[in-house]
Structures are given as C-alpha cells and as structure tokens.
C-alpha positions as CSV (number, residue, x, y, z in Angstrom):
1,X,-11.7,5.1,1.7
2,X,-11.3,1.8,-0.8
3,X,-9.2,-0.9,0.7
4,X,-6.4,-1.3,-1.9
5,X,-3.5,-3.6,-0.1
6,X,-0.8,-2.5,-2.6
7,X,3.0,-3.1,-1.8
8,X,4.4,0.1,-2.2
9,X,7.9,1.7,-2.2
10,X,8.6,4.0,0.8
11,X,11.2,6.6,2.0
12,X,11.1,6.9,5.6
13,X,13.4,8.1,8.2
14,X,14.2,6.3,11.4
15,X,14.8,8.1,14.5
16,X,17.9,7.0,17.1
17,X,14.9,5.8,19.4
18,X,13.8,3.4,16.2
19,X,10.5,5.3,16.0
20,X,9.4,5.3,12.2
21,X,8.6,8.1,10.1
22,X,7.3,7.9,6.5
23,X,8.2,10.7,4.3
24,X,6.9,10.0,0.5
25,X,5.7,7.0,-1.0
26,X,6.2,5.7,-4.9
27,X,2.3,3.5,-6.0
28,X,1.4,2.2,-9.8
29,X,-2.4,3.5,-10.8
30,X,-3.7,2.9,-14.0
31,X,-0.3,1.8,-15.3
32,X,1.7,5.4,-14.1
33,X,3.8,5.8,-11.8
34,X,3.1,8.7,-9.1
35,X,4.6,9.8,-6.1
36,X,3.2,11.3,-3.0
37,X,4.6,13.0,-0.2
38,X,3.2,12.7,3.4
39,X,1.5,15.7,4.1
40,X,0.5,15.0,7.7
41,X,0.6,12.0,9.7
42,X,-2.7,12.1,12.1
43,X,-2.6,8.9,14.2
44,X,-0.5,5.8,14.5
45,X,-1.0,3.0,16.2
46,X,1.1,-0.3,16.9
47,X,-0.5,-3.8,15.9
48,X,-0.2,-7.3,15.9
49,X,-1.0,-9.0,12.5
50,X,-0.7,-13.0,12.1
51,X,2.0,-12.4,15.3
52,X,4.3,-10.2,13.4
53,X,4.5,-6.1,14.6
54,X,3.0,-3.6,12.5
55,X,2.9,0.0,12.6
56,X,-0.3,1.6,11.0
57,X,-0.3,4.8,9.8
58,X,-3.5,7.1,9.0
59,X,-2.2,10.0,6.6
60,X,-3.3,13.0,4.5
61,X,-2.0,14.6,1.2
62,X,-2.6,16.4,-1.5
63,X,-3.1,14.1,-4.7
64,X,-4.0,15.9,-8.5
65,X,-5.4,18.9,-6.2
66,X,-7.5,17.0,-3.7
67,X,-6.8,16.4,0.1
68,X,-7.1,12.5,0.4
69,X,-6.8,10.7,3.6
70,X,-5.4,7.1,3.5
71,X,-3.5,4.4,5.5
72,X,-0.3,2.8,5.2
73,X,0.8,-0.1,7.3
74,X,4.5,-0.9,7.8
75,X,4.7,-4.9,8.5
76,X,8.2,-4.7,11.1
77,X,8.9,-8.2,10.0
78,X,9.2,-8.0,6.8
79,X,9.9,-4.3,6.1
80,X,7.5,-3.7,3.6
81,X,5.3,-1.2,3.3
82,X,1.5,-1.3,2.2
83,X,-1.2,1.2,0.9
84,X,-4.5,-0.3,2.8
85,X,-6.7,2.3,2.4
86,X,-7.3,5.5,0.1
C-alpha cells in the first residue's frame, strides 16, 4: 500500500450508539473524479493522533476490476475524512 494522506469526501452512516460506518467515498486521481464503495470493512481501531480521537479504518473494494485494500482514517475532531493508504 502507498501512503497517500488525501482529504476525501465520505458518506457514512452513524449508528444511535455513535458507532461510525463508512459507506462510499468520492477521491481526485489523475485529475477524475471516481467513486468507490466500501466493499468490506476488516478491522478498525480507535487512536489518538496529536490528542484528538481518530477512528482508522482498514478496507477492501473493487477498483477498475482489482480487489485493493486501503485505509481511511476519520479525525473525530474535525470530521474529516482521509485516504492514508492504498
């Protein structure tokens, strides 16, 4: 996986018990735009980054035919939402 660190946009849902769930994510490559849907979430973890919660996800879809794995992290501060790894 390349680390990447790209703001992304995000649809997620939100349960009643504030757990986070991404659904599909909007990135810019080679000047396109592309969408991906999550195809399974396989682990995520809770951190602390720079003493703000962060939620990091380690994902898998299918992109142009390929399974890729990647990771998004969701800063809790902030609300955004980045691509770290693909």
């Amino acid at each position: 996986m390349k680390s990447r660190n790209q703001q992304i946009d995000m649809i997620s849902w939100t349960s009643k018990e504030g757990i986070v769930t991404p659904v599909r994510f909007r990135m810019e490559e080679d000047g396109e735009t592309i969408v991906i849907k999550i195809g399974h979430i396989i682990r995520t973890d809770k951190n602390m980054f720079a003493g703000t919660p962060t939620l990091i996800f380690r994902c898998s879809s299918v992109i142009g035919g390929i399974e890729k794995l990647y990771e998004l992290t969701y800063n809790c501060g902030n609300q955004q939402w980045l691509l770290k790894k693909i």
